[in-house]
N, C-alpha and C positions, 0 to 999 in steps of 0.2 A: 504494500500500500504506500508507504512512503518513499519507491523507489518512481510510482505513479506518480506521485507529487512531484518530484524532481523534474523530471520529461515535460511535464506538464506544464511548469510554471518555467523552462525554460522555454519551452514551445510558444508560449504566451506573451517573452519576453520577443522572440525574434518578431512576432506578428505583431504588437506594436509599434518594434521599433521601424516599421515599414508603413506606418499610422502618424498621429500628435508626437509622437514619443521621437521618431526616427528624423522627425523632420527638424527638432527640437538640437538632436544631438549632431547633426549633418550644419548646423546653422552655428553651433557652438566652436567646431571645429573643422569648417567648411573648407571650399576650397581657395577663396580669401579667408584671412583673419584678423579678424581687428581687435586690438587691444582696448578691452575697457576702460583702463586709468586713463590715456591720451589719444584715445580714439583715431590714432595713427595702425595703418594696416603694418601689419610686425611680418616680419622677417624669420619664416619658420628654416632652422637648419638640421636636418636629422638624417638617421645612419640608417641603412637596413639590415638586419637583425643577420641577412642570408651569408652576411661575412663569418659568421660564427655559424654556421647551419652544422656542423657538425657536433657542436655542443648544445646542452639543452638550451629553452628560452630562457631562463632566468638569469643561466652563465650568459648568454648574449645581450640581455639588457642590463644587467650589471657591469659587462666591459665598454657597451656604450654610453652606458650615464658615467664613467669615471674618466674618458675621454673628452666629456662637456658636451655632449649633445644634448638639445631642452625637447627633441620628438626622435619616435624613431619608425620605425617601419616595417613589417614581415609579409609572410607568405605564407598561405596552405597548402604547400606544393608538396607534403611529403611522398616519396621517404628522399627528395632532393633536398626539401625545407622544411621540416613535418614538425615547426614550430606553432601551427597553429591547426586544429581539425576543425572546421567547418561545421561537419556534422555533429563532435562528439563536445568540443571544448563550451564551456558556459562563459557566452560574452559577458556577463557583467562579472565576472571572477578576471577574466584577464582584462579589463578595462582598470579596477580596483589594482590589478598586480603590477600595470603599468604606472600607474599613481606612484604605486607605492614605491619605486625605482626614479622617482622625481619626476618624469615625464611630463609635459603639458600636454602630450597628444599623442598618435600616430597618423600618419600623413596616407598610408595606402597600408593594400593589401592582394599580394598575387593570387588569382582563383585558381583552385582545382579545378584540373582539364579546361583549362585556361586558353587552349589554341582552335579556335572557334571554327575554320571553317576544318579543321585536320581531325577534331577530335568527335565523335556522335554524343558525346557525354559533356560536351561545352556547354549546351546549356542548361542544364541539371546545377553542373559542378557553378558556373557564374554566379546566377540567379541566388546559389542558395551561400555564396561569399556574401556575396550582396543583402541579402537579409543578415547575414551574421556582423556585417560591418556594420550596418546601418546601430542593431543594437550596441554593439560594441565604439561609437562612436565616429568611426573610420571614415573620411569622404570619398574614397575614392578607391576602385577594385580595379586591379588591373588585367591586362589578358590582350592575346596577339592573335593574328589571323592564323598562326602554323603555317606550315609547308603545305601546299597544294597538294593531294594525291597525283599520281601517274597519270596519265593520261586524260586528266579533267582541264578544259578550255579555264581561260581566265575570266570569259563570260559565267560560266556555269559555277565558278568557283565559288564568283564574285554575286552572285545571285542569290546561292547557298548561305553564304557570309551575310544577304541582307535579310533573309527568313530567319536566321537563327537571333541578327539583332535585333530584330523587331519583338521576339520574348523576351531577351534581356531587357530590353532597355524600358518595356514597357514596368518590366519589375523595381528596374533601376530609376523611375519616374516616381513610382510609389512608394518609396523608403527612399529620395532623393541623395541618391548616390550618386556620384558618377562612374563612368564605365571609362577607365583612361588606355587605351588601344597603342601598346606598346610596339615598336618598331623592333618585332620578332617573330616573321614569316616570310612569305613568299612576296606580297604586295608591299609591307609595312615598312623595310629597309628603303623606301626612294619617296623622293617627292609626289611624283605622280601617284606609287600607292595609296600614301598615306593619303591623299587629295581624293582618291576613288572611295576609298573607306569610309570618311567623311559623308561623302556623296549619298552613302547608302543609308542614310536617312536624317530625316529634320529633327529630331531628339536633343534640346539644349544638355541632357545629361550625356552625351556621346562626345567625349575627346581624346585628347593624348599624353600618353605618360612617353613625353621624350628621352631617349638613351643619349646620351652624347658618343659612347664606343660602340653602340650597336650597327649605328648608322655609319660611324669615322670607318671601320672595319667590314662593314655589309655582311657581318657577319652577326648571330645570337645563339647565345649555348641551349641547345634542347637537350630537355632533360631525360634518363631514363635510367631507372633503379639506382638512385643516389648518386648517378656519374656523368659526363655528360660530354658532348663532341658541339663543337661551332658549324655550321651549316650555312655555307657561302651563299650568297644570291646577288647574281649581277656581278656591277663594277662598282669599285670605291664610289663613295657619295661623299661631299663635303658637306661636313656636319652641321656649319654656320650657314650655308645658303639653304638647306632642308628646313634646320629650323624657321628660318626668316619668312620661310613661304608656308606653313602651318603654324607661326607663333598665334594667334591669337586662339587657337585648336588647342592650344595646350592648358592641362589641370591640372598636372605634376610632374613634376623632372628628377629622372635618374642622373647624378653625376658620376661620372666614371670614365676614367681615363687610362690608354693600355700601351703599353710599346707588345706591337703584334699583337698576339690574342692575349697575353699577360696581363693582368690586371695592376695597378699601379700607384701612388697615391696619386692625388690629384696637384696638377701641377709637374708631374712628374714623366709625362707620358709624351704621345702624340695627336693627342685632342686638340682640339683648337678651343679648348674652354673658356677662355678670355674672351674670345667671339662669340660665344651662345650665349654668355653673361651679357655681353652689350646687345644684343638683338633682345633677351626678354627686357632688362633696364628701358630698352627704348618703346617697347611693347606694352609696360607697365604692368607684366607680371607679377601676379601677389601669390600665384600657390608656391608648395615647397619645392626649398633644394635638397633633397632627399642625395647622401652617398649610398653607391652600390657597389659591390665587387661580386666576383662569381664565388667567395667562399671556399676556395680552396687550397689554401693559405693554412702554416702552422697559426697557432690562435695568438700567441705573441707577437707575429713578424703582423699578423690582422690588426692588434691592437695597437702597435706605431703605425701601422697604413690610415686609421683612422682618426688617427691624434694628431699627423700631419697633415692628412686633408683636409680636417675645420682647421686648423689654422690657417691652410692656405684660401679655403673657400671665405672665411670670415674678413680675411684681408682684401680679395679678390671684391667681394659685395660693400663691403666699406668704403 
């Protein structure tokens, strides 16, 4: 009976917070932020938890609150990032856990089965991020086109990719999330892509969670069974004219910078990140600068990668 109760009253939790409740907590920590005391829109800078993905969440929000980040960011992508379960974890328990690690927020969240037109369980695995964030306070669930199958046209693909957005997003409308459509598949590495993705429907909650190395590299790690390969598409993209022609598409930014496919601190690499910083500055972007790496790094040499790149990013936005 009391195991009833538990199911219950979280089940009740994720369906309001897709109600008053969801739109409450989306507006608290939306994808602007303004700060109460001076009603100046603030400047969120935060880490993504996936640099530690081999150690549990708490090891990773504890080495990024001692590094100084004030938000941070994860993933339900286990067993690559299996820091957060969708289905099984109680948002208001990791909402509380995140507090309690000093946090003022978390800025995104990667969906299970996440690669929308590659996966038949995309929209299952989205929809039900997206309810879990919404309770959990989270503005924004992220997720890529995936690799095309075989032999499928890029009309058909691209068609596929608008049927399936049309249930996300109508869910992502009702718990006012947004759905940030990261440059990691087949269309999402290029301008034109990302511009066709857009296309595919009128949904103010549909934008981008820009990469800065996904697109410098045309490359994105796909994942499978905790390991994972880069999957080429195309020719190099420069990462400053991508952005410049979807900035105002954008609802949060991965920073991340890599010599080759290596990940790297920021400032360290061959990003052109000084130029994606002046395209959002002139764009008048307010969502976050979320850092990313792929996490596969000893947890020490992770924990100076990220202790160097707020300080590079904080001087970089200053």
């Amino acid at each position: 009976m009391m195991a009833s109760t538990r199911v219950m009253t979280r089940r009740q939790a994720l369906l309001a917070a897709c109600g008053v409740g969801g739109l409450a907590l989306t507006r608290a920590h939306g994808a602007e932020a303004t700060s109460e005391r001076t009603g100046k829109k603030e400047v969120r800078i935060g880490c993504g938890t996936v640099t530690f993905r081999k150690l549990s969440l708490d090891d990773a929000l504890q080495r990024i609150a001692r590094a100084g980040y004030e938000y941070c960011e994860t993933q339900a992508t286990g067993p690559w990032c299996p820091h957060v379960d969708a289905w099984k974890d109680d948002p208001e328990k990791f909402k509380r856990r995140v507090q309690d690690y000093g946090f003022k927020g978390v800025t995104g969240l990667w969906s299970p089965h996440g690669a929308i037109i590659a996966n038949p369980k995309s929209v299952e695995g989205i929809t039900q991020a997206i309810r879990w964030a919404a309770a959990a306070g989270i503005p924004v669930v992220h997720a890529g086109d995936g690799k095309k199958p075989e032999g499928m046209s890029d009309d058909d693909a691209l068609k596929l990719m608008r049927g399936r957005l049309a249930e996300i997003l109508e869910v992502a409308e009702k718990c006012r999330v947004y759905l940030g459509i990261e440059p990691h598949g087949s269309f999402s590495l290029t301008t034109e892509g990302l511009r066709r993705i857009m296309g595919l429907s009128s949904s103010p909650w549909l934008g981008i969670n820009y990469d800065t190395a996904n697109v410098h590299r045309v490359t994105y790690a796909e994942k499978a069974e905790g390991a994972y390969a880069f999957q080429p598409y195309g020719e190099r993209q420069d990462e400053v004219a991508t952005l410049a022609a979807v900035a105002d598409r954008v609802v949060h930014l991965h920073l991340k910078d890599v010599v080759g496919a290596k990940c790297v601190a920021l400032g360290e690499g061959g990003v052109n990140l000084a130029g994606c910083l002046d395209v959002l500055r002139q764009r008048h972007y307010a969502g976050a600068f979320s850092l990313e790496t792929e996490g596969d790094m000893d947890p020490q040499l992770g924990q100076q990668m990220i202790e160097r790149s707020r300080a590079w990013l904080v001087k970089a936005l200053a």
